[in-house]
N, C-alpha and C positions, 0 to 999 in steps of 0.2 A: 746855250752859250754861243753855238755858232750862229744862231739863227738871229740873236741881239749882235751880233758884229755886224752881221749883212746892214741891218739895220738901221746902225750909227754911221754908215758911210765914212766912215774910217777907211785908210788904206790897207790892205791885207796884203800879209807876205804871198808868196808862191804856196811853201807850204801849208799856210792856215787856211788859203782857197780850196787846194787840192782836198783836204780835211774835210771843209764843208762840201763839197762836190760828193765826197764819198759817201758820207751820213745821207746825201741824199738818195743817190743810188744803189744804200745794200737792202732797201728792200723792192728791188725789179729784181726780181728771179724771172726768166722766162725762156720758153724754149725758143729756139731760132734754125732754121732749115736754111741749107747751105752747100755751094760747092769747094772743096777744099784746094784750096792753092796755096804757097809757099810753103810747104810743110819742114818743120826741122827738129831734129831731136839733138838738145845739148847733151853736154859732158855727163848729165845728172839722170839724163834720163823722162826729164819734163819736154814736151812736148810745144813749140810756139808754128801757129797755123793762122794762116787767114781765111775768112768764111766770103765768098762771093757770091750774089746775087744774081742769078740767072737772065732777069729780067734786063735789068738797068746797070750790070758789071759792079755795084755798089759793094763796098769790102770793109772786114770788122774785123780784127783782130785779136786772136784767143788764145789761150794758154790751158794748157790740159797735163796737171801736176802726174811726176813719174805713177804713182800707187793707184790714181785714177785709169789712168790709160790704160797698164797692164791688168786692170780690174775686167774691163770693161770688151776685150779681144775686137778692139773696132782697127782696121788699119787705116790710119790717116796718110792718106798721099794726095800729089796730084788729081784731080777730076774727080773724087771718090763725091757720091751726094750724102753728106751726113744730116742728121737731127741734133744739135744739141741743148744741153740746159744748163743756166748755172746763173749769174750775175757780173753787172759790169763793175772796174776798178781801175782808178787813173794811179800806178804807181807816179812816186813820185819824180824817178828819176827816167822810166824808160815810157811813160804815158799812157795813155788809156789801152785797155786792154778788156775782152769776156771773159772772165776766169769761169771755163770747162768743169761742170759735177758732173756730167754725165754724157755718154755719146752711144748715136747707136746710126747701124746707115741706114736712108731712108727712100722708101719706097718698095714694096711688098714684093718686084723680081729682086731685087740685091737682098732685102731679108732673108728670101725663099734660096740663094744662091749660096747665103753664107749660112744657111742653118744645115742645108744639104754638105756643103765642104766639110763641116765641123761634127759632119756626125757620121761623114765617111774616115776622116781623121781618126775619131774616136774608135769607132768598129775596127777600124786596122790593127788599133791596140787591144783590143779585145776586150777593152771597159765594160761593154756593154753584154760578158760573155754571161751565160746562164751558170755556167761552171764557179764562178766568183761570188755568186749572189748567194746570201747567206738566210737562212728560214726563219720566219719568222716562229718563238718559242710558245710552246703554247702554255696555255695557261700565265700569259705577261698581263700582268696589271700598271707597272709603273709606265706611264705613257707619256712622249713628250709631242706634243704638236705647235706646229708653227703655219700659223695663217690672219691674214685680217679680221681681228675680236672685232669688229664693226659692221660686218658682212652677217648674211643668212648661213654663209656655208659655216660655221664654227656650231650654228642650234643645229643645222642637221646632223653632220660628225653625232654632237653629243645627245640629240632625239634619240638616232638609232644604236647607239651604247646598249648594250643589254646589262642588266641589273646584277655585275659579275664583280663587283667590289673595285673597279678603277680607280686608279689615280691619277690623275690628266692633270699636266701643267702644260702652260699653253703662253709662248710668245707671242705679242703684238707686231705683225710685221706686214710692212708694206708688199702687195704683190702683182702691183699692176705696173711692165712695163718695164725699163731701164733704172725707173730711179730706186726700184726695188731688190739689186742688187745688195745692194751697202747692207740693208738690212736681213734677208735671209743670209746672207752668209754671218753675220754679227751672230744670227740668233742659231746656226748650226754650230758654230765654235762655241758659243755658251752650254746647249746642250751635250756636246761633247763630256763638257767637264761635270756632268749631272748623271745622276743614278739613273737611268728608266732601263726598260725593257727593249722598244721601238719606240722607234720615230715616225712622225707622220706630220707629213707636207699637202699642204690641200688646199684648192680653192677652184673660183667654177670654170665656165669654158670662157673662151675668148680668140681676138686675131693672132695672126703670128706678130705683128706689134706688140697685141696687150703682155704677149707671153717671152718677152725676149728675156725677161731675167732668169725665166727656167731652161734659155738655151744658154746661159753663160758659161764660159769652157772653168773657169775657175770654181763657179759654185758647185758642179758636174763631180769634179777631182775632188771637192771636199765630200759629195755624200758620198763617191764611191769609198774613202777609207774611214768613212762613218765608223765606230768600233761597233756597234748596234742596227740590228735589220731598219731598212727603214719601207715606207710603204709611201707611195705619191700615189694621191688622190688628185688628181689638175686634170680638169676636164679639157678640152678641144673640139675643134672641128672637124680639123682635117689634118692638119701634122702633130704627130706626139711630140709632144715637150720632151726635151731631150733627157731633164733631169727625171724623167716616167721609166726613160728608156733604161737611165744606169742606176734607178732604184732598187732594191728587191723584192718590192712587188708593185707590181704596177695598175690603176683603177684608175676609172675617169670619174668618179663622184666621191664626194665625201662620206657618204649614206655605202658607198662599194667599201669607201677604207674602216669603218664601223664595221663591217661585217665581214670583215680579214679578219681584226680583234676578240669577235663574238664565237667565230665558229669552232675553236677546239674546246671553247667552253659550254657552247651550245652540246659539242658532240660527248663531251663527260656527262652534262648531263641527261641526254636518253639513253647513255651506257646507266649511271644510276639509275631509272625511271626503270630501263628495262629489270635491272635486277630487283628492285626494288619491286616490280610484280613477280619475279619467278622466286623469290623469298616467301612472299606473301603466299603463290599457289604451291609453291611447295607446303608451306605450313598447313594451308588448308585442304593439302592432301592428307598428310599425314593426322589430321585433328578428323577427319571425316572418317579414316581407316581407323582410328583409335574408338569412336563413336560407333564405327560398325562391328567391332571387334568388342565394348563395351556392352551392345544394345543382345548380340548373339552367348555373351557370356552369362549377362543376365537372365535370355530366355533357357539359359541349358539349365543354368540354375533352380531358375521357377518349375520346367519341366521335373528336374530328378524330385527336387522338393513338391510337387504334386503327385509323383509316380510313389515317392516315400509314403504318404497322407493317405493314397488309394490302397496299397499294398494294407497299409494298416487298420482300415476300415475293412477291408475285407476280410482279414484276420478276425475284428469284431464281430462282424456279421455273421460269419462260419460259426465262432463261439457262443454268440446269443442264439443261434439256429439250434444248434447241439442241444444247449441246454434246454431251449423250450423242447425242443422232442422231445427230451428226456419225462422232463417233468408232464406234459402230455401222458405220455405214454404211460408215467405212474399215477396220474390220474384218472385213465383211463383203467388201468390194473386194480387201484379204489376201489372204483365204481362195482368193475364186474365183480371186485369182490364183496361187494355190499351186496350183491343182488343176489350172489352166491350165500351170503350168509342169513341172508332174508331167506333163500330157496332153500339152505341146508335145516340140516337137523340141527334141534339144539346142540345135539349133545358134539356138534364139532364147532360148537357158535365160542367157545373158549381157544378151541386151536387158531379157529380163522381172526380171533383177539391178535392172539399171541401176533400170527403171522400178521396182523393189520399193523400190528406193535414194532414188526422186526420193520415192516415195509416204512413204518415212520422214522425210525431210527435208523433205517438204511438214507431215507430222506435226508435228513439234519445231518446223515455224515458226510455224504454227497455233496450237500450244500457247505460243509466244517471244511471239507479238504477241496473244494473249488479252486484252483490254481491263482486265480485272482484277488481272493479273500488270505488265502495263506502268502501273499506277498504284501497287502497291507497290512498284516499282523506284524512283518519283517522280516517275511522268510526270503531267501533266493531261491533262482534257479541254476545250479550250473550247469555251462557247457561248455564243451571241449570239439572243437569243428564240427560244430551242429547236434551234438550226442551230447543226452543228458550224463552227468558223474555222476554216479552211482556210489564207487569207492574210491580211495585213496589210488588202488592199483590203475586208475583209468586215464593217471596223467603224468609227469614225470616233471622234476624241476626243471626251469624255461618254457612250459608251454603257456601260450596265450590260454584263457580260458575268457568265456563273456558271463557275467551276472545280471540278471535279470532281476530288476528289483521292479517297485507297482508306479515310477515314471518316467521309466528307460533302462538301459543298460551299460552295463560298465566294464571295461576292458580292463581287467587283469592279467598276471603272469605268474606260474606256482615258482613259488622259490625253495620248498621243501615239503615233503608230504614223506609220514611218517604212519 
C-alpha cells in the first residue's frame, strides 16, 4: 500500500511518509560500535544516548528501553566505548532515533575490566561460596538442558549419556554473545516451572566476547536460586564464565557434564556387578561343598555296602569249606571202610553193613538238619545279642531278638513268652 503511494506521486502527509520510512527501515537490524555521549535516564527509567564516531565525530542517536538496560549491566556514560544492536525508527513526534536490543562495552581491556569487577562483586557476596552449592542427586533422570539444538555440542552431551533410562528436555537457545541473554534467562524461568532433576547449560569454548551472556549479573542471580542443582558445561579459554563459577558444578565440555550424570549410576552399577559375582561364587561354593560332601557320602556308602557283600561271602566260604571236609572226610571213612570190609571177615561183613547203614543215615541227617536247608523249609533261627534261644527262659518281654530266615534277617521284639 505504501509503496503504490510513493508511486502515484501524490502528496503525502508527515505522518504517511514517516510510516513508509519505517516499513523500510525495520528490517536494518545491525550492530554499531560507538562512543557514548549525552547520556540521560528519564523519569521511567529508559535510557536516551548518542553514539559518536571516533573517527569523523559523526553522531546517532539511541534509546535503550528501562528492562533492556537493566538486562544487560552495561553503564552508559560519558566516554564509555560501547557495541550496540537493534534497529533504526523515525518517531513520529520526537524523530529518528536507534532503538537499543542490546549493549555490551567494547573492546577486550574494558570486557576483561568489567568481568574482573563483576566477579569481585559477586565473591564479596559469597555467590560463588562452595558452602551454597547444592549436589547433585544421584541416580537423577529427569534432565533439563539448555543450549544451541543447531550446534555439535547438544550430539555430544547426548553421545556420551550412558544407557541409564533419561529423560532430556532440551531448550532451543541462543548462546553466542549479548544477544543471548534474552534467551537463556527465558529458558531458565521456564525450566524453573518444570519437573527435572538438574540442570544443565552447555556449549563450547569461545572469546570473552563470544561469552558475555554467561557473564551477565542478572542470568548469574537467577541460576544461583535455581531450586534444582545445576551443572555448566561452557568451555573457555582462558577466563571462566562466571555462570561455571556460580553453578554447582562446574565442567568445560559437554561430553565432562554427561559424565557428572552417568557416574552414581555407572557406580551402582559395579556395586551390582560386584555382588552379582560374590552371589554367584558364593553359590558355587557352596554347590561344590554340597558335591564334595555328596561324592564322600556316596563312597562311605559303596564302602560299608562292599565291606557288608565281603563279610557275607566269607561266611559262605567258611560254610562250603566246613561242609566239603565234612563230606570228604566221610568219604574218605567209606572208602576205608570198604577196604576194611573187603579185608574183614565175613562174619563182621553184616556189622560193617549195618555200620555203613548208620554212616548213610548219619549222611542224609547231616545233610536233613543243614542250617540252610531247615531255613528254606521255614524254619528260623533265633537270637538274642548274638546267642542262639534255646528256651523261652533266654529272653524276657522288650528284648530285641533277630530272625534269621533263608533271605535275610528280621528285627523283632518279645512282647510275651510264656
Amino acid at each position: 500500500m505504501n509503496q503504490r503511494r510513493l508511486q502515484s506521486k501524490e502528496a503525502l502527509s508527515v505522518s504517511e511518509y514517516i510510516d513508509i520510512l519505517n516499513d523500510q527501515l525495520e528490517g536494518l537490524e545491525v550492530k554499531i560500535v560507538g562512543e557514548v555521549s549525552e547520556a540521560q535516564t528519564s523519569s521511567t527509567g529508559h535510557v536516551y544516548f548518542h553514539l559518536k564516531d571516533e573517527k569523523d565525530e559523526s553522531v546517532i542517536k539511541c534509546i535503550i528501553w528501562k528492562s533492556k538496560y537493566q538486562l544487560y549491566g552495561v553503564e552508559l556514560k560519558e566516554g564509555v566505548k560501547v557495541m550496540v544492536s537493534g534497529s533504526p525508527n523515525i518517531h513520529k513526534k520526537y524523530g529518528f532515533s536507534f532503538i537499543t536490543e542490546t549493549v555490551e562495552y567494547a573492546g577486550e581491556g574494558k570486557l576483561k575490566k568489567e568481568y574482573e569487577k563483576l566477579k569481585l562483586k559477586l565473591e564479596e557476596e559469597g555467590i560463588f561460596a562452595e558452602e551454597r552449592k547444592k549436589t547433585v542427586p544421584p541416580y537423577a533422570k529427569k534432565i533439563g538442558v539448555i543450549t544451541s539444538l543447531k550446534g555439535a555440542v547438544i550430539a555430544d552431551f547426548c553421545n556420551n549419556l550412558g544407557k541409564f533410562g533419561f529423560k532430556i528436555e532440551a531448550i532451543d537457545s541462543r548462546v553466542e554473545g549479548q544477544d543471548a541473554v534474552s534467551d537463556l534467562l527465558s529458558s531458565v524461568k521456564t525450566f524453573k516451572k518444570r519437573d527435572i532433576n538438574v540442570l544443565v547449560i552447555i556449549r563450547g569454548g569461545g572469546s570473552l566476547e563470544s561469552m558475555l551472556a554467561f557473564n551477565n549479573e542478572v542470568l548469574i542471580r537467577e541460576i544461583a536460586d535455581f531450586p534444582v542443582p545445576v551443572i555448566a558445561g561452557i568451555g573457555h579459554h582462558k577466563d571462566i564464565p562466571l555462570v561455571s563459577l556460580v553453578a554447582d558444578v562446574k565442567v568445560s565440555t559437554p561430553t565432562a557434564a554427561a559424565n557428572v550424570l552417568n557416574e552414581s549410576w555407572e557406580k551402582v552399577l559395579l556395586i551390582l556387578e560386584k555382588r552379582e559375582r560374590s552371589i554367584i561364587g558364593n553359590y558355587e561354593k557352596v554347590l561344590n561343598g554340597s558335591f564334595d560332601c555328596l561324592r564322600a557320602s556316596v563312597s562311605s556308602v559303596r564302602e560299608y555296602y562292599n565291606l557288608i557283600f565281603k563279610k557275607r561271602e566269607e561266611v559262605e566260604n567258611k560254610l562250603k569249606i566246613s561242609l566239603n571236609n565234612f563230606h570228604n572226610f566221610l568219604l574218605n571213612v567209606r572208602i576205608d571202610l570198604k577196604n576194611l570190609i573187603e579185608k574183614s571177615f565175613d562174619g563182621f561183613q553184616k556189622s560193617l553193613t549195618r555200620v555203613n547203614e548208620r554212616l548213610n543215615y548219619t549222611e542224609k541227617t547231616v545233610n536233613f538238619y543243614n542250617p540252610e536247608r531247615q531255613l528254606e523249609l521255614g524254619y528260623t533261627v533265633a537270637r538274642h545279642k548274638g546267642k542262639i534261644i534255646r528256651k523261652t527262659k533266654d529272653v524276657k518281654p522288650g528284648d530285641d531278638i533277630d530272625l534269621k530266615v533263608t533271605d535275610g534277617t528280621i528285627i523283632s521284639k518279645v512282647k510275651k513268652n510264656d
